[in-house]
C-alpha positions as CSV (number, residue, x, y, z in Angstrom):
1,X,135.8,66.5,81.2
2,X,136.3,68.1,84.3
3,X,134.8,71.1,83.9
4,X,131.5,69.9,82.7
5,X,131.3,68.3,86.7
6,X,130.0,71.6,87.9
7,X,127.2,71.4,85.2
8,X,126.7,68.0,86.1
9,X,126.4,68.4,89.9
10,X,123.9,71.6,89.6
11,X,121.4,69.4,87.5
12,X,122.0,66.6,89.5
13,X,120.7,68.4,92.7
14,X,118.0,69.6,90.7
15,X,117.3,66.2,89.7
16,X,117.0,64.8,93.3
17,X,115.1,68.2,94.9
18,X,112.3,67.6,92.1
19,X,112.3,63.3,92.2
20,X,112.1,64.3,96.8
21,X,108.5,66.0,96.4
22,X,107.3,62.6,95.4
23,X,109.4,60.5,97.9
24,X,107.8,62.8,100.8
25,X,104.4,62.3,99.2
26,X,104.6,58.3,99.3
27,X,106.4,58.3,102.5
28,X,104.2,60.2,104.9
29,X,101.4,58.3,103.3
30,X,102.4,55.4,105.8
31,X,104.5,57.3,108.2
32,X,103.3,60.2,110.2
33,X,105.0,63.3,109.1
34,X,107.2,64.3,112.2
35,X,108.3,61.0,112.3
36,X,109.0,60.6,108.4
37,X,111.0,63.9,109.1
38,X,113.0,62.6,112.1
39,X,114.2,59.4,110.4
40,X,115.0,61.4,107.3
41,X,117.2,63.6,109.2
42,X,119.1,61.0,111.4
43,X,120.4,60.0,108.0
44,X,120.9,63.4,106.6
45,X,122.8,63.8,109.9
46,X,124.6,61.1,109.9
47,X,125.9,61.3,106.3
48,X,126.6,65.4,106.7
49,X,128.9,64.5,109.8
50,X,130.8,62.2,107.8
51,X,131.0,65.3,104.9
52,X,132.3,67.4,107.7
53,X,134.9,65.2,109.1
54,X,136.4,64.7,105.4
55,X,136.6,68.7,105.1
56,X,139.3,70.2,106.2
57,X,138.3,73.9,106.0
58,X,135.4,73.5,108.3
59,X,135.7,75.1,111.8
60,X,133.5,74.8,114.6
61,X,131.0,77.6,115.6
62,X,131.6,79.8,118.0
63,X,129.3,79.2,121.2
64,X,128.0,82.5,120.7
65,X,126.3,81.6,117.2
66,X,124.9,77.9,118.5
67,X,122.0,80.0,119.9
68,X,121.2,81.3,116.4
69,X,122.0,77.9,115.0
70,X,119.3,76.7,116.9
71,X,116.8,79.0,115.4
72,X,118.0,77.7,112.1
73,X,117.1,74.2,112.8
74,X,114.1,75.2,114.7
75,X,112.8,76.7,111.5
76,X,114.3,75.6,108.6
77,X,113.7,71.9,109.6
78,X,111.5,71.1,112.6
79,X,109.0,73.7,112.1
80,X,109.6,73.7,107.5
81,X,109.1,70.3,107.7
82,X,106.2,70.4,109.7
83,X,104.3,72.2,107.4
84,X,105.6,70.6,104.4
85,X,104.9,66.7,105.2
86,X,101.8,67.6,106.1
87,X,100.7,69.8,103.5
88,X,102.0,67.1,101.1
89,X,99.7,64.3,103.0
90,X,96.9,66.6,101.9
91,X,97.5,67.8,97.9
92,X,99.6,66.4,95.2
93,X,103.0,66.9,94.9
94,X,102.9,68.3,92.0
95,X,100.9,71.4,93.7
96,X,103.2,71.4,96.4
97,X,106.3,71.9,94.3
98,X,104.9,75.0,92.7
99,X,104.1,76.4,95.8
100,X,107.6,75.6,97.5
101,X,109.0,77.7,93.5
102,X,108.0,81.0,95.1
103,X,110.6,80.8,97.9
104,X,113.3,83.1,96.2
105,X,110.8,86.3,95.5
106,X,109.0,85.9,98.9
107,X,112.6,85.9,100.1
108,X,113.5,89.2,98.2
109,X,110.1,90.5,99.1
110,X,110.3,89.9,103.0
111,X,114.4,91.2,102.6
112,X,112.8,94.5,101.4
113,X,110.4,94.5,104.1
114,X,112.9,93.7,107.1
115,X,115.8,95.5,105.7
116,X,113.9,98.8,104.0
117,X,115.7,97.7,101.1
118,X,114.2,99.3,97.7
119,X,112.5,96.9,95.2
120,X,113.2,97.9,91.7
121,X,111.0,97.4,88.9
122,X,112.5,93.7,87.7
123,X,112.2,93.0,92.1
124,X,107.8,94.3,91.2
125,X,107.5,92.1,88.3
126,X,108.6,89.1,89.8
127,X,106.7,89.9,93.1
128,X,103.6,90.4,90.9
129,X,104.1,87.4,88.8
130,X,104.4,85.2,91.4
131,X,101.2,86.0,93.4
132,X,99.5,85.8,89.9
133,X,101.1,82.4,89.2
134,X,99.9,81.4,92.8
135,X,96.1,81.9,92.2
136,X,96.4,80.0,89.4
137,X,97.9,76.9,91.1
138,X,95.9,77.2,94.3
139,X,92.7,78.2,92.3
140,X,93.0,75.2,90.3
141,X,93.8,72.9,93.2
142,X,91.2,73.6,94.9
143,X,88.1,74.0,92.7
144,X,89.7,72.8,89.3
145,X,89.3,69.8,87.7
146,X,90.1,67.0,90.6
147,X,90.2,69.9,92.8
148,X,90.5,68.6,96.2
149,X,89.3,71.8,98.0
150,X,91.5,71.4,100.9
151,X,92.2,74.5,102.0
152,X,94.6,73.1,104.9
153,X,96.9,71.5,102.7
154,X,97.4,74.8,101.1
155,X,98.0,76.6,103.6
156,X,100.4,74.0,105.2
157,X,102.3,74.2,102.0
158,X,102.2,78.3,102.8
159,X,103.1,78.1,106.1
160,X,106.5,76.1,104.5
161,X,107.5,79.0,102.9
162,X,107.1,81.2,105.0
163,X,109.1,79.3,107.8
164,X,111.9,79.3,105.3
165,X,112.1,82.7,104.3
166,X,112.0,83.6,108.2
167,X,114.4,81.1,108.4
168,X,116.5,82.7,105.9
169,X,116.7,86.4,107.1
170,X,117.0,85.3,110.8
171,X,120.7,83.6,109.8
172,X,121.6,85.8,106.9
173,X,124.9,86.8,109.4
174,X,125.7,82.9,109.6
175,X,126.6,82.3,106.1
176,X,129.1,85.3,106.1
177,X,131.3,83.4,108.4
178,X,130.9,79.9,107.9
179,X,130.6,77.4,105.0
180,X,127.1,76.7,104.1
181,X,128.2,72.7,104.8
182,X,128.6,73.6,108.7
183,X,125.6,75.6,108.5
184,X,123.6,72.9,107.6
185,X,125.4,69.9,109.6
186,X,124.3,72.0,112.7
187,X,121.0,73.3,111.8
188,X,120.5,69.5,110.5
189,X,121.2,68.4,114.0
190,X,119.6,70.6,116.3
191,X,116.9,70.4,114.3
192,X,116.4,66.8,114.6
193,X,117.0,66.9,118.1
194,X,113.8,69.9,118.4
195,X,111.6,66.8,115.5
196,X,111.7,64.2,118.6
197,X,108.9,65.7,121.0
198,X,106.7,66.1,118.0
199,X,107.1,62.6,117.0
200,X,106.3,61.0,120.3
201,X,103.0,62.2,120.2
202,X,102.3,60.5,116.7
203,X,101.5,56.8,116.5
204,X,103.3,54.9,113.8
205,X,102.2,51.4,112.4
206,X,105.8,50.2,111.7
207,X,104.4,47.1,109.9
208,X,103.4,49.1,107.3
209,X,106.2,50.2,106.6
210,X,107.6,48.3,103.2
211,X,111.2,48.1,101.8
212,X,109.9,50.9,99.1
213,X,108.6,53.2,101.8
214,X,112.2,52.4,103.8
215,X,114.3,52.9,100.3
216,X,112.7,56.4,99.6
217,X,113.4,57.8,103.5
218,X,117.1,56.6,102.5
219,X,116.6,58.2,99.6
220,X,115.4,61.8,101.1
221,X,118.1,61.5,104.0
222,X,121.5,61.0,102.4
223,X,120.9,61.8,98.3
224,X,118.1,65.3,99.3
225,X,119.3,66.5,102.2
226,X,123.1,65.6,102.3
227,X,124.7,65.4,99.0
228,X,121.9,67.2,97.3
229,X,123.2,70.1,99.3
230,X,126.6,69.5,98.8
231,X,126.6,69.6,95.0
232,X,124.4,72.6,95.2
233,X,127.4,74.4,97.1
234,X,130.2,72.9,94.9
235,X,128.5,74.3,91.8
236,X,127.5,77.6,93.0
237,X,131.3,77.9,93.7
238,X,132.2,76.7,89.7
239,X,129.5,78.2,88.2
240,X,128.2,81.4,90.2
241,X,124.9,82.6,91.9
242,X,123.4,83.6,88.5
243,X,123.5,80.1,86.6
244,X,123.3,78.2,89.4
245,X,119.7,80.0,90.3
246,X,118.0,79.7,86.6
247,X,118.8,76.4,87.3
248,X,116.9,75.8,90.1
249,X,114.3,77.0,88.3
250,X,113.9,73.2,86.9
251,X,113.2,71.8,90.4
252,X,109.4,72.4,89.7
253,X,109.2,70.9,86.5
254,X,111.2,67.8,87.3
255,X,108.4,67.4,89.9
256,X,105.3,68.2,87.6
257,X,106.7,66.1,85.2
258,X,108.3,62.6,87.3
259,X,104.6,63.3,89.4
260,X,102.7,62.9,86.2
261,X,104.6,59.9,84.9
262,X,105.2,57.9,88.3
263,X,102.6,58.9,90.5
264,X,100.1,59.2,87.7
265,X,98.9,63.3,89.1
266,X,96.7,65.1,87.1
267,X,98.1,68.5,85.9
268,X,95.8,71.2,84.7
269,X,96.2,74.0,82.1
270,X,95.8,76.4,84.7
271,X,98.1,75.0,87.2
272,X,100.8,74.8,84.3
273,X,100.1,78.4,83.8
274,X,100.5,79.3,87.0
275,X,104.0,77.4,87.6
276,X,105.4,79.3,84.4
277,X,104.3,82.3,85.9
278,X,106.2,81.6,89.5
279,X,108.9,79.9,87.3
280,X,109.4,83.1,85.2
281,X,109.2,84.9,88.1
282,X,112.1,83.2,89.8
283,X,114.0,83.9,86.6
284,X,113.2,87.5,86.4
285,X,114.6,88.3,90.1
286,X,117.6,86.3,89.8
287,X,119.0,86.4,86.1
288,X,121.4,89.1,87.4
289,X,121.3,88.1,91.5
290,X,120.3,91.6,92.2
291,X,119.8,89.7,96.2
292,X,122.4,88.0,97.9
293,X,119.5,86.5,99.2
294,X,119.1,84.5,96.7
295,X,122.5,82.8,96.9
296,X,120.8,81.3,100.5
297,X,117.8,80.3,100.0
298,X,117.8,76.8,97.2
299,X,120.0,74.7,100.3
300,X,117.2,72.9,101.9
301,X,114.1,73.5,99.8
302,X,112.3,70.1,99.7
């Protein structure tokens, strides 16, 4: 039985990436979105210390790296987040999961960019696919059937990505000497700590807040962004880089699919199109982890 628990923990992050799209879409419905993402990551941090302290093989940064650490939680949560709540206050969740899909070939894209790296011909097809699948989803968002035509939420969701894949390359040296649980205790915390200004200057109307809208911030804080994270890691050590990433390819369509049932979204042809595209496109770049990119970049996606 045991060694079906890597299986089980790699599909159960999955699980609770895809289900988070549609908790941050009812949350920062009531809450303002640098606010939703300061009391989701008080949690997180709060349950990732206790994760740490029950490790024995962490170690402590060097001071030297805590200015780089910084930069991690300066951009792959204040300013990620940023982008992400509010894109997702503007276009469905559904959308905005598709979107977030492309993370891994912008990755290997901008890796090829900053590192003069050589894209092969699997690297081209992905890259290709992906933009195509893109138009699709975006196209159909915005003029489609039930288009919204909000061209800001889109380019929030964008500007997400982006801030990740930065986010990304800027601490590739981290994860080659610490475990990607300290990594993201620290980034967690300093990037809390960078949420706070950005939250004072929103206005919140607390009594709006109901026990479902306070059970789904629980929910994002210590399932998403703590032991999501932590099963993600355990698994990728079981199972390796190549299984774990097809796997992640189901992120996308848990979220298409529990958005359709639970929030009752609307799903085009064309958008559907398009996520296969940027789905298959994830697979095509990572079926052999030709990027050790890759191996960084599903640890805080949502």
């Amino acid at each position: 039985m045991k060694k079906h628990y890597p299986l089980l923990a790699i599909i159960t992050a999955v699980t609770m990436w895809g289900l988070s799209f549609l908790s941050i879409k009812v949350t920062v419905a009531v809450l303002p979105p640098m606010t939703q993402a300061l009391l989701r990551f008080i949690i997180a941090s709060l349950v990732l210390l206790a994760m740490l302290l029950f490790d024995k093989t962490a170690v402590r940064p060097d001071k030297k790296d805590l200015p780089l650490l910084i930069v991690a939680g300066a951009l792959g949560i204040t300013l990620y987040f940023f982008f992400e709540n509010n894109g997702m206050k503007r276009i469905t969740a559904s959308s905005a999961s598709l979107i977030v899909a492309t993370v891994p070939v912008l990755t290997i894209l901008a890796d090829a960019v900053a590192y003069k790296s050589r894209l092969s011909g699997r690297k081209w097809t992905s890259v290709l696919l992906s933009v195509l699948g893109t138009y699709f989803i975006v196209q159909s968002g915005l003029w489609g059937e039930g288009g919204t035509g909000d061209w800001a939420g889109y380019a929030m969701m964008f500007g997400a990505t982006v801030a990740w894949v930065v986010y990304t390359l800027a601490t590739k040296a981290l994860f080659d000497k610490y475990s990607e649980l300290v990594i993201v205790f620290y980034q967690t915390v300093f990037g809390t700590l960078l949420t706070i200004p950005f939250a004072m200057l929103e206005k919140t109307d607390w009594a709006a807040v109901t026990v479902p809208i306070a059970l789904n911030l629980i929910f994002l804080g210590i399932f998403c962004s703590a032991l999501a994270t932590y099963f993600y890691v355990y698994a990728m050590d079981a199972l390796g880089i190549s299984l774990c990433s097809v796997i992640m390819n189901l992120v996308p369509v848990v979220a298409v699919t529990a958005s359709c049932i639970i929030l009752k979204e609307k799903v085009t042809l064309l958008q559907l199109f398009g996520g296969a595209l940027v789905i298959g496109a994830v697979y095509i770049c990572s079926e052999k982890a030709e990027s050790n990119t890759i191996k960084k970049v599903a640890g805080e996606i949502s």
